[in-house]
C-alpha positions as CSV (number, residue, x, y, z in Angstrom):
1,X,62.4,124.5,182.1
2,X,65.7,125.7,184.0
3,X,67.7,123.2,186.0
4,X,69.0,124.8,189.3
5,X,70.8,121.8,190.3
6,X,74.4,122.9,190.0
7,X,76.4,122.0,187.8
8,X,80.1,120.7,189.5
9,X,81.8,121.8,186.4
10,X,81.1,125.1,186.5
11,X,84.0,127.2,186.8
12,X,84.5,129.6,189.8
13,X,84.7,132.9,189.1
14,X,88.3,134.0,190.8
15,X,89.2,137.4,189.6
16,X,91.1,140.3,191.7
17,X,88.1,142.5,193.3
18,X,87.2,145.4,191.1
19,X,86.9,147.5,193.8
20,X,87.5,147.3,197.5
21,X,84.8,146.3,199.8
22,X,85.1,146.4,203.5
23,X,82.6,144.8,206.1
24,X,81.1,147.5,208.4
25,X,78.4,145.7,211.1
26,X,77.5,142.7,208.8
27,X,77.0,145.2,206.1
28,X,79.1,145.8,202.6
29,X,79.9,149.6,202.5
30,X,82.0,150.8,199.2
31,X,85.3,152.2,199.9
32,X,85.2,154.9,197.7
33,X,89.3,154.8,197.3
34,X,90.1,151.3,196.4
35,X,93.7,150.8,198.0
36,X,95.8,148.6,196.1
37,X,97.5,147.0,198.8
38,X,95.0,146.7,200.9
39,X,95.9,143.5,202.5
40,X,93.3,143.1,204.5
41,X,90.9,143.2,201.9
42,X,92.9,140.9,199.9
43,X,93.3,138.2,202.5
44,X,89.6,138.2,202.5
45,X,89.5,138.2,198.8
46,X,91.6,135.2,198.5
47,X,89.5,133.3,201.3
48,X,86.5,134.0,199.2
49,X,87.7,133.5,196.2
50,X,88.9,129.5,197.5
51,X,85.4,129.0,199.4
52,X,83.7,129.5,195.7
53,X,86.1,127.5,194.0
54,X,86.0,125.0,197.0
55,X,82.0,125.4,196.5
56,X,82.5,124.0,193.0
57,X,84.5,121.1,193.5
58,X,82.8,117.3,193.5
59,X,82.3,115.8,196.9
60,X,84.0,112.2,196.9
61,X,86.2,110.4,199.1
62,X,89.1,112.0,197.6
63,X,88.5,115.8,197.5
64,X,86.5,116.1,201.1
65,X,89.5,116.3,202.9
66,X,91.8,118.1,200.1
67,X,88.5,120.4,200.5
68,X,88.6,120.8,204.2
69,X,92.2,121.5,204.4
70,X,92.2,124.4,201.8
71,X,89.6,126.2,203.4
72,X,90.8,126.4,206.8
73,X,94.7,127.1,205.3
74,X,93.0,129.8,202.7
75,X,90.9,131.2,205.1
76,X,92.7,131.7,207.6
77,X,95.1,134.0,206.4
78,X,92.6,137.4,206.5
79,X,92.2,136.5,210.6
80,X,95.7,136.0,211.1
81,X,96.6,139.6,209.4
82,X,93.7,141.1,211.1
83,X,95.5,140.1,214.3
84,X,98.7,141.4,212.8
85,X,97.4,144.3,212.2
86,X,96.5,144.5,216.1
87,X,99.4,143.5,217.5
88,X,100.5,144.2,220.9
89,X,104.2,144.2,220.1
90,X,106.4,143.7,217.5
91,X,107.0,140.2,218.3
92,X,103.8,139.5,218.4
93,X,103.5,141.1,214.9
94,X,106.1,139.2,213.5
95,X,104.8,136.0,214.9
96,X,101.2,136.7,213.5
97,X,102.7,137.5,210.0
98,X,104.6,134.2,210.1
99,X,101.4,132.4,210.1
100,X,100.1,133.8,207.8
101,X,103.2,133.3,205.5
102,X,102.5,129.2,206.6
103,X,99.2,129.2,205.5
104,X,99.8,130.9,202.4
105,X,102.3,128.1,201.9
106,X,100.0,125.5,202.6
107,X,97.0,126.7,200.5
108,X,99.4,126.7,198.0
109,X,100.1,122.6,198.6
110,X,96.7,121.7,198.7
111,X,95.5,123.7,195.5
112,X,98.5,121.6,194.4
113,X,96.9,118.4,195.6
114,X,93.2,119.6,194.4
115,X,94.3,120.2,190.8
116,X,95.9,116.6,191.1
117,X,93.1,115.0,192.1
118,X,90.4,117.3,189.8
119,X,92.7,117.8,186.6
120,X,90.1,119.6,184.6
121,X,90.0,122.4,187.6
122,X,94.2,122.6,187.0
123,X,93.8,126.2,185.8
124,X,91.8,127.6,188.5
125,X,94.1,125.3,190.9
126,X,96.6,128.0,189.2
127,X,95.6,130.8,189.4
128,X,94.5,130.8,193.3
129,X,98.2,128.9,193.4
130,X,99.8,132.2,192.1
131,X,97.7,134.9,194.5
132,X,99.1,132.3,197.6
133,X,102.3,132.6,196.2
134,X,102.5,136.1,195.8
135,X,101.0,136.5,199.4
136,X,104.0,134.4,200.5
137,X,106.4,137.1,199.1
138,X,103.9,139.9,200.6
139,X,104.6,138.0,204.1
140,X,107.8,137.4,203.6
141,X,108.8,140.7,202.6
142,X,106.7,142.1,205.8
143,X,108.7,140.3,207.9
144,X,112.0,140.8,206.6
145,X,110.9,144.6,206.9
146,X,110.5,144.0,210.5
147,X,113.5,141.9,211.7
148,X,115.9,145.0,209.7
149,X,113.8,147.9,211.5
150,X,115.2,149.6,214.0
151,X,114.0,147.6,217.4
């Protein structure tokens, strides 16, 4: 007989998407040239890849609010570039890019924290740790772009 109570040792699957997907009216529609820097697509991509690994994770007194924080940090960078990418004015572009930079570098504390307190999760902890990190640089880089463009 098959047990479908999860396991909280199973490993989340957090892998670069294949291919690009982008959310049309609530439904998936293939986009049929995958861009590789897409960033809106991986902002979402990296939110989705920390809610499954969040999904994974034990629920005890420790981990609920490690939990909490990384999803709202890790999430919240796709909205934040989605309002970048709709910016009003440049300042307002900068300032939307900044947060997202900030969150990038705060998912990237408490994936620090969560592999502390789960250390047989360290190696997903790490490798969601290196997309936040290269998302800093992205961020950064964006904004240093910006401030050295002609105003």
């Amino acid at each position: 007989m098959e047990n479908n109570v999860e396991n909280p040792n199973d490993q989340a699957q957090i892998s670069p998407p294949a291919k690009a997907w982008h959310w049309r009216a609530g439904n998936k529609v293939l986009n049929p040239k995958p861009q590789n820097y897409d960033l809106i697509e991986r902002t979402a991509k990296f939110g989705e890849n920390i809610i499954d690994f969040c999904n994974t994770l034990p629920r005890n007194e420790i981990n609920r609010p490690l939990i909490s924080q990384l999803i709202r940090s890790g999430t919240s960078q796709g909205a934040n570039y989605m309002e970048a990418d709709a910016a009003v004015s440049k300042k307002d572009f900068e300032n939307k890019i900044g947060l997202c930079r900030k969150e990038s570098k705060e998912s990237m504390h408490w994936l620090r924290m969560i592999a502390r307190a789960n250390q047989n999760r360290k190696e997903d902890c790490r490798r969601l740790w290196k997309e936040a990190q290269e998302l800093v640089w992205i961020f950064s880089k964006i904004i240093s772009n910006s401030k050295n463009s002609k105003k």
